[in-house]
Backbone of each chain as ProteinMPNN parsed JSONL, in Angstrom:
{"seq_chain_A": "XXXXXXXXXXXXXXXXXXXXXXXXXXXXXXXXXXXXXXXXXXXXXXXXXXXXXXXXXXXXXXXXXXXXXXXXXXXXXXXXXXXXXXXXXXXXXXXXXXXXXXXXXXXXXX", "coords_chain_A": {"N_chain_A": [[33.251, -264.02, 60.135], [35.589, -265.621, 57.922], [38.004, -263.591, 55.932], [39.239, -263.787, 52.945], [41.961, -266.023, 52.822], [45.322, -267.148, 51.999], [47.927, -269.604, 51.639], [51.18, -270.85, 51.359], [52.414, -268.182, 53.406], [55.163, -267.222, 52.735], [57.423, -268.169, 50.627], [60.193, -270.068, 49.542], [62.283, -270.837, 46.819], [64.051, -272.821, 44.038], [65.791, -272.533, 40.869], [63.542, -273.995, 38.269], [62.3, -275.789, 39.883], [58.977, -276.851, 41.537], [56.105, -275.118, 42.327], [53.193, -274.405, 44.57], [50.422, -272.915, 45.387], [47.893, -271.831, 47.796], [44.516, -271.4, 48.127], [41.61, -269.868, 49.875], [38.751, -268.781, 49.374], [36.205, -266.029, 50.259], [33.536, -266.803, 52.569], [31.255, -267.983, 50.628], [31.392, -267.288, 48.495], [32.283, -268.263, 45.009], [33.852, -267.697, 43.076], [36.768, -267.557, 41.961], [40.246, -265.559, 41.488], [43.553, -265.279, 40.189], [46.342, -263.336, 40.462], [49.713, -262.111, 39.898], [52.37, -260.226, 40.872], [54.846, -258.115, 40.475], [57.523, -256.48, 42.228], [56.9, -253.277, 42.648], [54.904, -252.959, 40.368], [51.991, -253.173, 39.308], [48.934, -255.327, 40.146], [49.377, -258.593, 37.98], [47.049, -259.941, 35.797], [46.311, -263.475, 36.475], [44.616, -266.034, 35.515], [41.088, -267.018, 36.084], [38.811, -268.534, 37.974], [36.058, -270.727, 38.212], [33.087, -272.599, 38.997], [34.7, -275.026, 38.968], [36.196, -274.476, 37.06], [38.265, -273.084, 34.532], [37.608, -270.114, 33.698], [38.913, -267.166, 32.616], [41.427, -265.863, 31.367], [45.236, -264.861, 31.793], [47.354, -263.119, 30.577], [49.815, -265.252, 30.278], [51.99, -268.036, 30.788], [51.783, -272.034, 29.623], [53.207, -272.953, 31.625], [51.965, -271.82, 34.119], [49.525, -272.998, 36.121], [46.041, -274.062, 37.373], [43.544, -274.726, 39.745], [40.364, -275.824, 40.985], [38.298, -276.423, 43.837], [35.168, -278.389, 44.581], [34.621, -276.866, 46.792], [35.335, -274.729, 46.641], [37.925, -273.597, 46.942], [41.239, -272.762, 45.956], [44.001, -273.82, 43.816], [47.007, -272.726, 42.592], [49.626, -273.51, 40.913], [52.529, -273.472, 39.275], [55.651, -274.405, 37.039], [58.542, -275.665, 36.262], [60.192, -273.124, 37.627], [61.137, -269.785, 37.091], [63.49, -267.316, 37.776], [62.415, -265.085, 37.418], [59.809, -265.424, 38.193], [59.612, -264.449, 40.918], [57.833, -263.036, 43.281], [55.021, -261.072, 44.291], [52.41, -263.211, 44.85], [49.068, -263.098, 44.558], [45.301, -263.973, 45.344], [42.214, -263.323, 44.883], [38.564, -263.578, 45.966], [35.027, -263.544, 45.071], [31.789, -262.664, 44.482], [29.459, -261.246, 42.572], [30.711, -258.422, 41.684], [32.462, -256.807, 43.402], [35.78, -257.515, 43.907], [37.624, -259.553, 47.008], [40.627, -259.486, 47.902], [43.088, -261.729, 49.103], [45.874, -261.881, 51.447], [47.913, -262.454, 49.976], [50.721, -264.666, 48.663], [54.366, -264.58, 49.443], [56.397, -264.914, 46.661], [59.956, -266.458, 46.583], [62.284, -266.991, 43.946], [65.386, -268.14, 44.072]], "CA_chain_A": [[33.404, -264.53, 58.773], [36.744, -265.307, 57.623], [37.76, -263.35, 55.007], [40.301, -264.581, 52.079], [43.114, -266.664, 53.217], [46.67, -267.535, 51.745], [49.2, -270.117, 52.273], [52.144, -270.124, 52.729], [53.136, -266.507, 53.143], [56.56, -266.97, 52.209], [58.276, -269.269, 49.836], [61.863, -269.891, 48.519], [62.271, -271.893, 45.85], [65.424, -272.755, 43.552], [64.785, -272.352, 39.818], [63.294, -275.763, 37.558], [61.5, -276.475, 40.582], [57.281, -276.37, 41.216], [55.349, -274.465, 43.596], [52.068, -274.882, 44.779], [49.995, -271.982, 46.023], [46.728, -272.231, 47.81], [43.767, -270.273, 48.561], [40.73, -270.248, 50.26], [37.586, -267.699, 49.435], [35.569, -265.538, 51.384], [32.55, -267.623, 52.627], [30.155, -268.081, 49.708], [32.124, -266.555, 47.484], [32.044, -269.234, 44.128], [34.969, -267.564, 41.768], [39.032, -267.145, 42.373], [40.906, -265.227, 40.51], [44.799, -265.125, 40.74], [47.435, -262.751, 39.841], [51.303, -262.046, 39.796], [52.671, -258.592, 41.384], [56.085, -257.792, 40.781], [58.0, -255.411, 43.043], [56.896, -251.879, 41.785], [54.184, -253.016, 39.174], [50.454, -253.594, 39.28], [48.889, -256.71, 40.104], [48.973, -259.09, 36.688], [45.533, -261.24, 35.802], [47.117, -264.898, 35.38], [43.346, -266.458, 35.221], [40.367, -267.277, 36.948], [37.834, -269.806, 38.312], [34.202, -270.41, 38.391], [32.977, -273.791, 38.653], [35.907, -275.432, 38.733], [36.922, -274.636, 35.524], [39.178, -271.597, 34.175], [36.655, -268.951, 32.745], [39.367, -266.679, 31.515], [43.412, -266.308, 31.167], [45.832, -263.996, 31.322], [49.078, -263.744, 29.199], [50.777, -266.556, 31.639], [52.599, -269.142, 29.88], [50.999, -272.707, 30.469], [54.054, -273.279, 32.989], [51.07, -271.461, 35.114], [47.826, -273.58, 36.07], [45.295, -273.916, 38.406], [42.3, -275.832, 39.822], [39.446, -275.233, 42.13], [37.975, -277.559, 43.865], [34.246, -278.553, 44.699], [34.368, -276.353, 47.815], [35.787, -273.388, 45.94], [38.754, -273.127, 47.183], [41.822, -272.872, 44.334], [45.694, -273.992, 43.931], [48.151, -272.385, 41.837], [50.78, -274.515, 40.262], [53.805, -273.214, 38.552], [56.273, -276.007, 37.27], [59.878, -275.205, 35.458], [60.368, -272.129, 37.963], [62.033, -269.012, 36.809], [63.984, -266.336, 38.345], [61.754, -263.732, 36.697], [58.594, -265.903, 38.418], [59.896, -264.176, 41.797], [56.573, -262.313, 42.786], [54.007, -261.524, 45.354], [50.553, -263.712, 44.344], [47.117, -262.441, 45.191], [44.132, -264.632, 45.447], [40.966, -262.715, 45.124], [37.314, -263.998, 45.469], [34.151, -262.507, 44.227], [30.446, -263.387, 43.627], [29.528, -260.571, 41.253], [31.306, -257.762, 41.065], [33.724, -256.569, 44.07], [36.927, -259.17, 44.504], [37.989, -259.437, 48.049], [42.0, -260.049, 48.144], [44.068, -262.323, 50.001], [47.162, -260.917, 51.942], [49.465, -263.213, 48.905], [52.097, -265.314, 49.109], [55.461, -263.785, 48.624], [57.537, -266.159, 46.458], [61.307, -266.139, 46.013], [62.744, -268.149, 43.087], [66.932, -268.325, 43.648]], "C_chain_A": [[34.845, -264.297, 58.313], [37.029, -264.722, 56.012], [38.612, -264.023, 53.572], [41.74, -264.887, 52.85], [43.805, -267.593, 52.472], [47.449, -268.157, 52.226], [50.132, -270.853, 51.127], [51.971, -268.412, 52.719], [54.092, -265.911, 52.832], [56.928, -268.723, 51.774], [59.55, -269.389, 49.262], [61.959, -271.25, 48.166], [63.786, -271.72, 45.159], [64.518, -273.07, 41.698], [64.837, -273.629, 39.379], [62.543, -276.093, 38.712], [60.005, -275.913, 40.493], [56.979, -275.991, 42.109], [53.969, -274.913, 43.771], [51.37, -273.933, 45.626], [48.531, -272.657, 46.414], [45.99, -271.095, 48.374], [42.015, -270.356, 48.974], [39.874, -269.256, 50.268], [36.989, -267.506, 50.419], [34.332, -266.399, 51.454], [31.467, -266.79, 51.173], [30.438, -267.426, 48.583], [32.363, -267.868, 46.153], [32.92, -268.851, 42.687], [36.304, -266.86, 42.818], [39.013, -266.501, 41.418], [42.5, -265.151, 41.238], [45.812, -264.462, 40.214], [48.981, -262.829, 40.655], [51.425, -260.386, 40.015], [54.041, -258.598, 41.602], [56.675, -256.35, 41.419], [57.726, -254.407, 42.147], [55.979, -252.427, 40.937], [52.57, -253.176, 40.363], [50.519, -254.766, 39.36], [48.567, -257.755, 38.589], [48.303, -260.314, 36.369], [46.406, -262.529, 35.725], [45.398, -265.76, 34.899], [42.154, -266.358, 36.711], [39.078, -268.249, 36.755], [36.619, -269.891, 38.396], [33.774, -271.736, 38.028], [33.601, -274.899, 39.045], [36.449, -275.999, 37.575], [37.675, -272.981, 35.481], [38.28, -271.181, 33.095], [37.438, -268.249, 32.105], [41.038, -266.804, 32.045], [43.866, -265.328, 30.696], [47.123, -264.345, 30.272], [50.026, -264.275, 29.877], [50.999, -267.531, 30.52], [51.633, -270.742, 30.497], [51.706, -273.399, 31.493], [52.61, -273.189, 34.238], [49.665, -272.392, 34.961], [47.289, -273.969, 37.182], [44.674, -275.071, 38.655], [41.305, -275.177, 40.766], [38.383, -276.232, 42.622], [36.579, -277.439, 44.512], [33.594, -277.16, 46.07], [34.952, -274.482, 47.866], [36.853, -272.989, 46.065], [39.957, -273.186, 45.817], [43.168, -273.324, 45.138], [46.149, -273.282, 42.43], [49.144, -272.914, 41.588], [51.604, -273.569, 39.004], [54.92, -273.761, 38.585], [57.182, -274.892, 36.19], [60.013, -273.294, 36.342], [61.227, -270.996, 37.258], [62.175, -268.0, 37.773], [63.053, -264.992, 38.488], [60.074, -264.007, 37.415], [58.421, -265.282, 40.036], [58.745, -262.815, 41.795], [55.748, -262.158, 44.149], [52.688, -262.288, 44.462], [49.266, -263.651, 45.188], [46.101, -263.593, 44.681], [43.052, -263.354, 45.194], [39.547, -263.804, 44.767], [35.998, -263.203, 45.343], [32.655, -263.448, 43.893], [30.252, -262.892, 42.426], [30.661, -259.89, 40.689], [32.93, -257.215, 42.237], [34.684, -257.832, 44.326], [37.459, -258.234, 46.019], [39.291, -260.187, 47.889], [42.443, -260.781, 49.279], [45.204, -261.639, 50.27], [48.638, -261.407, 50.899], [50.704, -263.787, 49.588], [53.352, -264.614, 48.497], [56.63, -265.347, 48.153], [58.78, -266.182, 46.075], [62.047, -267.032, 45.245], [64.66, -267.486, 43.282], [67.287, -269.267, 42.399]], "O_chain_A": [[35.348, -263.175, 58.264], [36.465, -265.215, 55.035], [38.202, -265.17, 53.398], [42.446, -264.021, 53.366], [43.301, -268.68, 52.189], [47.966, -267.714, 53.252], [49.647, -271.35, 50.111], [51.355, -267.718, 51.911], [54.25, -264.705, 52.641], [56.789, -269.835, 52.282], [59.844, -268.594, 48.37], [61.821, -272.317, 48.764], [64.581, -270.842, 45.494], [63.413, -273.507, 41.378], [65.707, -274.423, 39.735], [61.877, -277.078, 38.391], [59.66, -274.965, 39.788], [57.561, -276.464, 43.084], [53.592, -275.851, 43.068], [51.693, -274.067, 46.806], [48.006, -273.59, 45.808], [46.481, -270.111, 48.928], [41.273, -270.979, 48.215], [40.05, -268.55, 51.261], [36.955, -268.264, 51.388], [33.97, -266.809, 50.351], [31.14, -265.634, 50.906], [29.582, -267.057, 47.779], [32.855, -268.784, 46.812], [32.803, -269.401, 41.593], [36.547, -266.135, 43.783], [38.166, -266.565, 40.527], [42.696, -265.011, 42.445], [46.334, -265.09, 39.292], [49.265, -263.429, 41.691], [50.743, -259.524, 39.462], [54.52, -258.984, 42.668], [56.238, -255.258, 41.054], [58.153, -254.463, 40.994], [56.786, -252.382, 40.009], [52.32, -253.242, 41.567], [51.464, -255.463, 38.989], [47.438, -257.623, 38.117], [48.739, -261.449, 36.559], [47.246, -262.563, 34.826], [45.27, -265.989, 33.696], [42.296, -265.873, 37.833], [38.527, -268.6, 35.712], [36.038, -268.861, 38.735], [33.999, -272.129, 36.883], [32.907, -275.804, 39.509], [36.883, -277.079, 37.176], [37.559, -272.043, 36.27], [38.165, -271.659, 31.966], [37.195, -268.27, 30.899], [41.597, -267.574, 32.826], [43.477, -264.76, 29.675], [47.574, -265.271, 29.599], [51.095, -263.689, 30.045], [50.269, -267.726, 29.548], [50.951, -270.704, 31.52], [51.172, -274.259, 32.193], [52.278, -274.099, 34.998], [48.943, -272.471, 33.966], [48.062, -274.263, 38.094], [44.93, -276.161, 38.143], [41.501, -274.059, 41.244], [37.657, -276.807, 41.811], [36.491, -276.377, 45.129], [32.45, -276.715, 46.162], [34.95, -273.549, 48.669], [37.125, -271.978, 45.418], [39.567, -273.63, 44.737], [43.444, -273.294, 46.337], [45.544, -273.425, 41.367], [49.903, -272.634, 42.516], [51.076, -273.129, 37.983], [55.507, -273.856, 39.662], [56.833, -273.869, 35.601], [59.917, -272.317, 35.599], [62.24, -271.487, 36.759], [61.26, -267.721, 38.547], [63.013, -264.156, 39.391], [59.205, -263.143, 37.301], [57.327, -265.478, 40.567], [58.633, -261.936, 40.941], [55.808, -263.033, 45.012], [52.165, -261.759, 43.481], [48.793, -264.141, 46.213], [46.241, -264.035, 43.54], [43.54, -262.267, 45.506], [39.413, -264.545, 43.793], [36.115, -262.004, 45.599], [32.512, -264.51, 43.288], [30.562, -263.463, 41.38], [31.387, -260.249, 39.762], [34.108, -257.269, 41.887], [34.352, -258.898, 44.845], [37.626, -257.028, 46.204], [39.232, -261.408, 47.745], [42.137, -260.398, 50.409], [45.614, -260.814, 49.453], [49.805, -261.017, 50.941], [51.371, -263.511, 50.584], [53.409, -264.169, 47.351], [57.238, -266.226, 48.765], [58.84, -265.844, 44.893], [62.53, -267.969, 45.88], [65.058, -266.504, 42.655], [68.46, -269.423, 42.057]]}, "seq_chain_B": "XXXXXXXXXXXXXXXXXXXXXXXXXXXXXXXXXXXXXXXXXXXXXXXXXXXXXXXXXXXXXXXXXXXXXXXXXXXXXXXXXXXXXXXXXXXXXXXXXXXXXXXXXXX", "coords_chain_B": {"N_chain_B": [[39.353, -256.869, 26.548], [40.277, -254.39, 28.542], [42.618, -251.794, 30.674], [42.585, -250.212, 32.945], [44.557, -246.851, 33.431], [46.495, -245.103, 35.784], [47.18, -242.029, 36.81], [49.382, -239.384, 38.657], [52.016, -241.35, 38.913], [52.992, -241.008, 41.433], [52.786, -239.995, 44.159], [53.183, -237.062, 46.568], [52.341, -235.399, 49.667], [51.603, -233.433, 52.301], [50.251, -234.524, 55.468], [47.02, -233.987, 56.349], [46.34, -232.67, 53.672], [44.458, -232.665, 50.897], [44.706, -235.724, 48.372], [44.654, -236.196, 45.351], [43.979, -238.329, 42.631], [44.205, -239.836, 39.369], [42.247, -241.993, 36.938], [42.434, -242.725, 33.497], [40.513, -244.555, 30.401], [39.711, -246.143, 27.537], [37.898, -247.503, 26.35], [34.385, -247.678, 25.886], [32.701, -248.251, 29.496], [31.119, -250.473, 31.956], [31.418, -250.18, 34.741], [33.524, -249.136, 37.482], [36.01, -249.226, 39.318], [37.8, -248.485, 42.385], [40.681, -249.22, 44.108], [42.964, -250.164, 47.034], [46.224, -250.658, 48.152], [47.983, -251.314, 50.806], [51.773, -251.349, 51.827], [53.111, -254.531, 50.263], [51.074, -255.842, 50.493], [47.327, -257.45, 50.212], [45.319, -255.887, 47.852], [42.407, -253.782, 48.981], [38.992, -253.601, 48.619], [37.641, -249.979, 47.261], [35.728, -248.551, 46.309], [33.091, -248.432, 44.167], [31.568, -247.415, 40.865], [28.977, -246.85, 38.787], [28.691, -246.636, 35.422], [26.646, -245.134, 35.107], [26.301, -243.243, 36.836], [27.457, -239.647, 38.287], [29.14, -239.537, 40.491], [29.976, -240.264, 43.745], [30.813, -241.148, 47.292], [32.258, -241.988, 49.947], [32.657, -241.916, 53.301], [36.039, -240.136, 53.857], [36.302, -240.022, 51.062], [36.182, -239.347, 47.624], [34.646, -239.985, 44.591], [35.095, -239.23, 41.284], [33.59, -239.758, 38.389], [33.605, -239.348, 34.604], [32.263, -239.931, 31.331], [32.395, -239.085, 29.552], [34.821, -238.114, 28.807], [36.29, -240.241, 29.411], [37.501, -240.489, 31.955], [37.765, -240.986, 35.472], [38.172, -239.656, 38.678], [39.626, -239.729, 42.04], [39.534, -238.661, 45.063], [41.052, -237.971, 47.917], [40.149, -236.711, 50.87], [41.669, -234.761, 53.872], [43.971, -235.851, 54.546], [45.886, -238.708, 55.596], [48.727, -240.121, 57.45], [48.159, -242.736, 57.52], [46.95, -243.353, 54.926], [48.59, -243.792, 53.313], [49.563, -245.808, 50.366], [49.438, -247.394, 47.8], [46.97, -246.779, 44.918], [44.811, -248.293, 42.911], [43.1, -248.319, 39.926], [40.138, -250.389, 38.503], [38.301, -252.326, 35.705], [34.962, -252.482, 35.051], [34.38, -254.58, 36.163], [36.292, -256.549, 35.102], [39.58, -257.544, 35.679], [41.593, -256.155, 35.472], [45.063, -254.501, 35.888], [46.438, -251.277, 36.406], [49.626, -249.815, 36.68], [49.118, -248.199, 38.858], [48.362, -245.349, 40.823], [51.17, -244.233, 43.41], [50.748, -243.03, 46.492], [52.341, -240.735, 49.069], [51.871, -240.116, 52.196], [53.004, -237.417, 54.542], [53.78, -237.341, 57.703]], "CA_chain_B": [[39.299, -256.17, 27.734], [41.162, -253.195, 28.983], [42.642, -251.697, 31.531], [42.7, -247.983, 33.137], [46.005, -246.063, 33.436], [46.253, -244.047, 37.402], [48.07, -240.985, 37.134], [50.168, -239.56, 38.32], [52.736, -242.57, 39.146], [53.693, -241.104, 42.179], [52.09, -238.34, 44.865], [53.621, -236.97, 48.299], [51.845, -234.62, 50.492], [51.297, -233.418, 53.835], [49.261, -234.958, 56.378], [46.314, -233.059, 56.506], [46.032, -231.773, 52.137], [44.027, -233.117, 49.795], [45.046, -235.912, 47.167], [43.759, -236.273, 44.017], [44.413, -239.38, 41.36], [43.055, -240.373, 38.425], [42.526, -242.673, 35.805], [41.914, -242.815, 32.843], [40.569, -245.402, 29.453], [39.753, -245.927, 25.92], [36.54, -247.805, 25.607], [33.336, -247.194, 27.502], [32.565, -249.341, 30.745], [29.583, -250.474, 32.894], [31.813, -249.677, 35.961], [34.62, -248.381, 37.303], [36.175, -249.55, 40.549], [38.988, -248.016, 42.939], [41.664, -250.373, 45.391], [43.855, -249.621, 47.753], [46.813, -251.652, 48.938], [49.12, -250.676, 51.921], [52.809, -252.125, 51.019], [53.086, -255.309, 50.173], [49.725, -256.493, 50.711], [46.366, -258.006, 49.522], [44.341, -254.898, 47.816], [41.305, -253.565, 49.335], [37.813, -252.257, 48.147], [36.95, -248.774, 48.115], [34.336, -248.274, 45.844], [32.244, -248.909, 42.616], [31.272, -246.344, 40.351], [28.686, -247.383, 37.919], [28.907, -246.015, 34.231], [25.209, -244.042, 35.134], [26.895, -241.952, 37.863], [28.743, -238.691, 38.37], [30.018, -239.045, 42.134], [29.861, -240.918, 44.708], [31.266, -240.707, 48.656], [32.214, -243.196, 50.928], [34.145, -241.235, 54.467], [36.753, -239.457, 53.298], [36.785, -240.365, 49.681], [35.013, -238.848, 46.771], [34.855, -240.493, 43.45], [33.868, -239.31, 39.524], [33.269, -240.304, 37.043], [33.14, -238.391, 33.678], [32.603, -240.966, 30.628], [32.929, -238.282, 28.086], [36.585, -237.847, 29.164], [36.689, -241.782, 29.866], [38.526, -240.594, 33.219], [37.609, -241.213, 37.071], [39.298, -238.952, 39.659], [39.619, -240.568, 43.408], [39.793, -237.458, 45.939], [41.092, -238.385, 49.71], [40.331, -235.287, 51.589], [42.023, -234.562, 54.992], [44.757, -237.274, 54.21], [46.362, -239.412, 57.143], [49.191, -241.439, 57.321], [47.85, -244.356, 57.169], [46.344, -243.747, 53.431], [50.093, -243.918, 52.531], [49.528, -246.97, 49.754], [49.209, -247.451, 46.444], [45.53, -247.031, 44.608], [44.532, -248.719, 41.852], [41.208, -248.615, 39.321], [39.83, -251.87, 37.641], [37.693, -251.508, 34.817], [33.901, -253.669, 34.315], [34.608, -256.088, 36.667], [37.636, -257.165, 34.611], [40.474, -257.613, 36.526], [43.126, -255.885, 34.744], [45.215, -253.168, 37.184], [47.711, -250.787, 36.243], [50.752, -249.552, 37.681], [48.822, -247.872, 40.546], [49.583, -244.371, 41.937], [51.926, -244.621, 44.796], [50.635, -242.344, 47.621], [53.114, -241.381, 50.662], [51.404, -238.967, 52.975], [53.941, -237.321, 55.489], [53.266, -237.022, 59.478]], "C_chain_B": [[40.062, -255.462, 27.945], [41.596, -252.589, 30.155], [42.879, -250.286, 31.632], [44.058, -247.827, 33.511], [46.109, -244.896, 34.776], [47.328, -243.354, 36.425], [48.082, -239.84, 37.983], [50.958, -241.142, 38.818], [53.014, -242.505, 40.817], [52.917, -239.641, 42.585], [52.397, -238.131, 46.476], [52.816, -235.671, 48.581], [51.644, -234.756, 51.798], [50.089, -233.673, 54.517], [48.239, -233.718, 56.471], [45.539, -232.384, 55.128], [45.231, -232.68, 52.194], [44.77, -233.766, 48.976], [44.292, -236.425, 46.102], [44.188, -237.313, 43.104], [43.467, -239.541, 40.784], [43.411, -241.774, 37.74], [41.774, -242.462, 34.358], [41.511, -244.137, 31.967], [40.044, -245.353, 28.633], [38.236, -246.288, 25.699], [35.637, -247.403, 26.828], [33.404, -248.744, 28.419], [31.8, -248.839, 30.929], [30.219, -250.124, 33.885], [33.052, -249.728, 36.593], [34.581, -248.656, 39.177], [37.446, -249.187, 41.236], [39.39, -248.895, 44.292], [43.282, -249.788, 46.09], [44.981, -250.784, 48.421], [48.105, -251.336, 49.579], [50.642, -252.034, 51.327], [52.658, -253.322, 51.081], [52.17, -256.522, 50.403], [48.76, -256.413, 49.935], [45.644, -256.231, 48.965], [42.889, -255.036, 48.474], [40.359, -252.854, 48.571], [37.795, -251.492, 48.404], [35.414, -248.552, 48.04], [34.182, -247.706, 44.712], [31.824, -247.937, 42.368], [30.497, -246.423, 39.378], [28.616, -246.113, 36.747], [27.979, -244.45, 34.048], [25.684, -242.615, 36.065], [27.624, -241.227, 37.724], [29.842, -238.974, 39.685], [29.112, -239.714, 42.49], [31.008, -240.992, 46.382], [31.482, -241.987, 49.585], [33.567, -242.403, 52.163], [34.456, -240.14, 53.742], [37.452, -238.958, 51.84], [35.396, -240.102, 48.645], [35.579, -239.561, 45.259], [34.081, -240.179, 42.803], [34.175, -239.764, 38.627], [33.051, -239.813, 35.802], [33.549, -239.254, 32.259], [32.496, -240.251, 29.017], [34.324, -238.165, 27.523], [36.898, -238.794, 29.193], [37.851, -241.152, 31.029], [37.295, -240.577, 34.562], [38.984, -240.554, 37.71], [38.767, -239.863, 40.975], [40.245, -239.268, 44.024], [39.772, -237.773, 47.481], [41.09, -237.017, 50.397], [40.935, -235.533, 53.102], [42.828, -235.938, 55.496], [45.33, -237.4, 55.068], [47.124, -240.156, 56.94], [49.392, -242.522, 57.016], [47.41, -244.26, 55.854], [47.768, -243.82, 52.387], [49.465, -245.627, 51.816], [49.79, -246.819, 48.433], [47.585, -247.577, 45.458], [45.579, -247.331, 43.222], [43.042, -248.869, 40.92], [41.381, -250.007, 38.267], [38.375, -251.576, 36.816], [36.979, -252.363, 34.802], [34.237, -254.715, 34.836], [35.834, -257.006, 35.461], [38.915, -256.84, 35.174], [42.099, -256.989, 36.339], [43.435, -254.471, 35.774], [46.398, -252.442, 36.145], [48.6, -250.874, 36.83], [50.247, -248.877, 38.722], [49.544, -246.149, 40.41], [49.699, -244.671, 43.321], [51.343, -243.257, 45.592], [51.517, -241.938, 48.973], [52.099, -239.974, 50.854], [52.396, -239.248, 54.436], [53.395, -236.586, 57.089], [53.661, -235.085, 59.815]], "O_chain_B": [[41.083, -255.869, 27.392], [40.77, -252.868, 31.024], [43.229, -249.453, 30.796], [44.665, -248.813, 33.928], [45.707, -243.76, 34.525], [48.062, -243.872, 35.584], [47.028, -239.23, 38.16], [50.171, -242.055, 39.067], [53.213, -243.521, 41.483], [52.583, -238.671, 41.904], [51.972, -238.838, 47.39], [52.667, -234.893, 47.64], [51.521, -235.814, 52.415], [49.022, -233.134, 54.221], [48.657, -232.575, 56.654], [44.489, -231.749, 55.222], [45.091, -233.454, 53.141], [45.662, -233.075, 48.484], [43.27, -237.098, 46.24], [45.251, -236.883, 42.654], [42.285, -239.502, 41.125], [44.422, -242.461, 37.88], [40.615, -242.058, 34.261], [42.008, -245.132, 32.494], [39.528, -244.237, 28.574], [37.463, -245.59, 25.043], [35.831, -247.04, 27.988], [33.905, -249.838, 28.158], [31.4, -247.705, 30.664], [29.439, -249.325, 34.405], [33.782, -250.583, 36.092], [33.69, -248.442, 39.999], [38.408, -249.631, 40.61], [38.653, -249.172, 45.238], [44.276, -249.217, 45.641], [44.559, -251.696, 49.133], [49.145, -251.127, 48.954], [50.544, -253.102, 50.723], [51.964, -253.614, 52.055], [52.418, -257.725, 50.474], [48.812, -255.623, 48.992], [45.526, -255.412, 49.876], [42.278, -256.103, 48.528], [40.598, -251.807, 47.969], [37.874, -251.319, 49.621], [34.467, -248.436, 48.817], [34.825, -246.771, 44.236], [31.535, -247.205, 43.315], [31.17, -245.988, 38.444], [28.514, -244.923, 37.043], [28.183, -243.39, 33.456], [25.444, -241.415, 35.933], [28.644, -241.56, 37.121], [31.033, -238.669, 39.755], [27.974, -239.903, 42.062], [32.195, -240.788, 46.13], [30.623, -242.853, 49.746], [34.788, -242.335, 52.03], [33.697, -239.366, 53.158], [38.356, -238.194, 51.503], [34.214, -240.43, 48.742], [36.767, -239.614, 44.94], [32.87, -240.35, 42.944], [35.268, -240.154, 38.216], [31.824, -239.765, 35.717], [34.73, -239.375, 31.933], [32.513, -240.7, 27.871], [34.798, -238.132, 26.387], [38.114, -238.815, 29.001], [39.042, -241.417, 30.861], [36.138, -240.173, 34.448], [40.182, -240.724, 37.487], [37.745, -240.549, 40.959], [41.311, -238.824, 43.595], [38.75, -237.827, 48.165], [42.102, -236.317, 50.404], [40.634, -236.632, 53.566], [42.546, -236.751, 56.376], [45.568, -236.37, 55.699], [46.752, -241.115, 56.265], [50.3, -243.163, 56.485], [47.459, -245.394, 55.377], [47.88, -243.878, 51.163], [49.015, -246.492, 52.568], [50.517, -245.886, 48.093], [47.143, -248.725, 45.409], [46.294, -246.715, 42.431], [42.066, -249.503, 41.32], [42.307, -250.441, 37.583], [37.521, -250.779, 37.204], [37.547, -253.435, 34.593], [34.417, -255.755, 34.203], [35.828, -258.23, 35.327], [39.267, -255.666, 35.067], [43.205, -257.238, 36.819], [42.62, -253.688, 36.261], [47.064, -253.04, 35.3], [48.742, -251.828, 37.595], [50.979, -248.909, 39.712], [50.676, -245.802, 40.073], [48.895, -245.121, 44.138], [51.692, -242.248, 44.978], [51.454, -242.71, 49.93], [51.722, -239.138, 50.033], [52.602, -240.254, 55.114], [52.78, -235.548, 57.332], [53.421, -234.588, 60.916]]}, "name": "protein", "num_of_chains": 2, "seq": "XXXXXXXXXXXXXXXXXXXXXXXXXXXXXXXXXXXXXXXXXXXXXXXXXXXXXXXXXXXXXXXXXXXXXXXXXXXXXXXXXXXXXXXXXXXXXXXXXXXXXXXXXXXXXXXXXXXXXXXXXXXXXXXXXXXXXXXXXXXXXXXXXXXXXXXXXXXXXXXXXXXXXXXXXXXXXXXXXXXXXXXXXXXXXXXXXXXXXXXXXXXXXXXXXXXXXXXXX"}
């Protein structure tokens, strides 16, 4: 059983441009969630999925937005890049209560 | 929603001690969950602590719970190398993390 999987694993971007993260849950798993982890910090909620709709939302600007699609899997979209957007991003999926992480994409905004 | 606070920020010891972290938080919770994530990688489960419980065990790892104090300690006994990471608690299935204590354990 595969467990959560991330792609890419590395990104470099230039700033004003959009990214596009993706992520694929642990089998049977039916909610994403996705955060932002800057060097030295905790990982930070940006939202999460269920359905394929956004159940809740962190304090992310709406630069940040998602989707999730019939098969559960999610994308991450972040458009007008910033410098400051330079980050590892975690996937996690989850039926009830434990989330199982993805290994994140590390993204580098020049 | 809220999130718990690890302390301390930062804990070195020798291969072989005991380390100890906590967390603490403000309102009550149904449950109380501890993650581990080696550098720069995805966090891992350790293990759930529901609001009803004092302690609980999983290996090498003891977890309480004391919701008078609103704190949870996380106790790695006979620490190894490899638990060099960063641990983090998440509060009620809400996803909010702190800053983590950093763990190095030295060979």
């Amino acid at each position: 059983d595969a467990g959560v999987t991330q792609s890419p694993t590395h990104l470099i971007k230039t700033r004003g441009q959009q990214v596009t993260l993706r992520c694929s849950p642990k089998s049977g798993h039916d909610t994403v969630s996705w955060y932002q982890q800057a060097l030295g910090q905790g990982p930070q909620f940006i939202f999460q999925y269920y359905e394929e709709e956004e159940r809740q939302r962190g304090n992310f600007p709406d630069r940040f937005s998602g989707h999730q699609f019939p098969n559960y899997s999610s994308e991450l979209n972040v458009n007008a890049l910033l410098l400051g957007d330079s980050a590892l991003y975690l996937c996690a999926s989850s039926v009830v209560e434990t989330q199982y992480f993805g290994p994140g994409t590390r993204l580098l905004v020049l | 929603s809220q999130q718990g606070e690890e302390d301390p920020q930062a804990l070195s010891i020798q291969e072989g001690e005991n380390a100890t972290m906590n967390c603490s938080y403000k309102t009550s919770i149904n449950n109380l969950q501890w993650y581990r994530q080696n550098s720069g990688r995805g966090l891992v489960h350790l293990i759930l602590i529901r609001s009803n419980e004092r302690e609980k065990h999983s290996g090498r790892l003891r977890v309480t719970l004391d919701t008078s104090k609103k704190s949870s300690s996380l106790l790695i006994t006979a620490s190894r190398a490899a638990d060099t990471a960063s641990y983090f608690c998440a509060l009620n299935n809400d996803m909010r993390f702190g800053a983590g204590t950093r763990l190095t354990v030295k060979p």
